[in-house]
N, C-alpha and C positions, 0 to 999 in steps of 0.2 A: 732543044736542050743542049746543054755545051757539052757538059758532062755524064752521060750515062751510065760511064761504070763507078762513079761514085757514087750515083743514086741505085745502082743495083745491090752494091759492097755495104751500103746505109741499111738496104732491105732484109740482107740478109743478115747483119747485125744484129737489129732487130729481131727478126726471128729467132734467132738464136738466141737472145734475150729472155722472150717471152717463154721459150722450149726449155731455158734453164730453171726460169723462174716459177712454172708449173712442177720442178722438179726437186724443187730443195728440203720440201721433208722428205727422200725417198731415202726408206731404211734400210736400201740395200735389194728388196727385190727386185723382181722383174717389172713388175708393174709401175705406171707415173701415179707416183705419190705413194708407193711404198705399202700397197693396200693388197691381202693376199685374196687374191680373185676366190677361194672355196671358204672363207669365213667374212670376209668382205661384206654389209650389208647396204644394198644399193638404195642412195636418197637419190626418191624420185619428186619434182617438184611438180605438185599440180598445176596443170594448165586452165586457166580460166575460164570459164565455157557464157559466153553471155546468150542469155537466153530474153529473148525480147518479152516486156508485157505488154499484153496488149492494154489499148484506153479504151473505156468505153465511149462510143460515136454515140452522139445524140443524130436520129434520123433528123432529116433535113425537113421535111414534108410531117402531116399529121399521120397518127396511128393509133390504132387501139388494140391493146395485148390482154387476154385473161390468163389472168396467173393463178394456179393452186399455191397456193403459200401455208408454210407451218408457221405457226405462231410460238415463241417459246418462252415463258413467263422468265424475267429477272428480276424482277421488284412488286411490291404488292399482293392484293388478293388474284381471285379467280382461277382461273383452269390453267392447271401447269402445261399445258401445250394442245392446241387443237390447229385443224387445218381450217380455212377458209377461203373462196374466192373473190380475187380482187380484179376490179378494173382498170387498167388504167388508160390514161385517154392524153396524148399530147397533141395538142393544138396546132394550126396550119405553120405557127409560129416558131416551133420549134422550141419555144422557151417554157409555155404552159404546161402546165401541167393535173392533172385530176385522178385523184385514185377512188373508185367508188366499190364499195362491200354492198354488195346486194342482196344478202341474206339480211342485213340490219341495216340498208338504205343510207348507210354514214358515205358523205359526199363530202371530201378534202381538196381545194383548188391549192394549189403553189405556183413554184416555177421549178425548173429544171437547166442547169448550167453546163453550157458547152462539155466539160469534163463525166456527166452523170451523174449527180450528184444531185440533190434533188431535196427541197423541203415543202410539206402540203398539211394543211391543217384548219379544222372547225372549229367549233365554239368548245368541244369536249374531247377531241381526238386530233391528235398529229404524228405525221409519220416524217424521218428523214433517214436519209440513207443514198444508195448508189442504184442506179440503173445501167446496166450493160448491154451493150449492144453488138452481139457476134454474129459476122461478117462472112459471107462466101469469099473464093477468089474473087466473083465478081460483083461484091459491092453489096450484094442482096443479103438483108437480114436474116438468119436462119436460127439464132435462141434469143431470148431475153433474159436474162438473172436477175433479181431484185434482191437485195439484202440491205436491210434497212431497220431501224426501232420504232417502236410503235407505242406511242404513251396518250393512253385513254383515262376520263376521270369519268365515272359515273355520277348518278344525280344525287349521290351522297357527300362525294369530293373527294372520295379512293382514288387514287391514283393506281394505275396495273403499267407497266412497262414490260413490253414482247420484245424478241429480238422475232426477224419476220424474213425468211427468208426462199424461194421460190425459183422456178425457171421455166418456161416452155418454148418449146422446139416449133418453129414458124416454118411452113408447108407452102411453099408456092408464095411468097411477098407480091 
């Protein structure tokens, strides 16, 4: 550097700049900016806090979950809300998928996309919706959540639409 104390005399300039220019509403208090610290009302700006979602993982490998699932009518006849258990059954593929009710034997094949997301359906019944996949530290599945719609037609051509939604807690993967 040639010159130092011109670049020190710049800095301080500057500074003094910025110390005036923080100061030019001040109406005479004490305070920068002229603001009386005992009626003063402090703007605080919130800090952003990001909180991660999690995705649901589709397992890599096959599995089968039984889920207690509520049922809850949004369209249509039938029972405004009952529980039922479902099976579901994904393939060594990863991508298959099969939800089976085994009080009424209804057996729904689909697929299942990397994201959870998931569509399976017969000749009178389809379900689509999300399946979730929660994770220890170490990798091993510990619940499943299913939330998903459920639109069934009887042998009349009723249509009933469920919203269906469930979860259980996995013991030992």
């Amino acid at each position: 550097m040639k010159h130092p104390s011109n670049f020190r005399t710049l800095a301080v300039y500057l500074a003094l700049l910025l110390l005036a220019a923080g100061c030019e509403s001040d109406s005479g208090g004490d305070t920068i900016g002229g603001s009386n610290p005992e009626t003063a009302t402090p703007t605080l700006t919130p800090t952003p806090t990001l909180t991660p979602t999690p995705l649901p993982v589709v397992p890599a490998t096959e599995g089968t979950y039984e889920i207690l699932a509520t049922f809850v009518r949004v369209e249509g006849g039938g029972p405004a809300e009952f529980n039922d258990n479902l099976t579901i059954e994904i393939g060594p593929d990863g991508q298959s998928i099969t939800f089976t009710q085994p009080d009424t034997g209804d057996v729904n094949p689909g697929t299942i996309n990397p994201d959870g997301t998931f569509e399976v359906s017969s000749e009178r019944e389809s379900y689509s919706g999300t399946l979730e996949f929660v994770r220890d530290e170490n990798g091993m599945i510990v619940r499943v959540i299913l939330r998903a719609l459920n639109r069934y037609e009887d042998l009349q051509g009723s249509v009933t639409v469920y919203e269906v939604e469930g979860e259980v807690e996995i013991v030992g993967e």
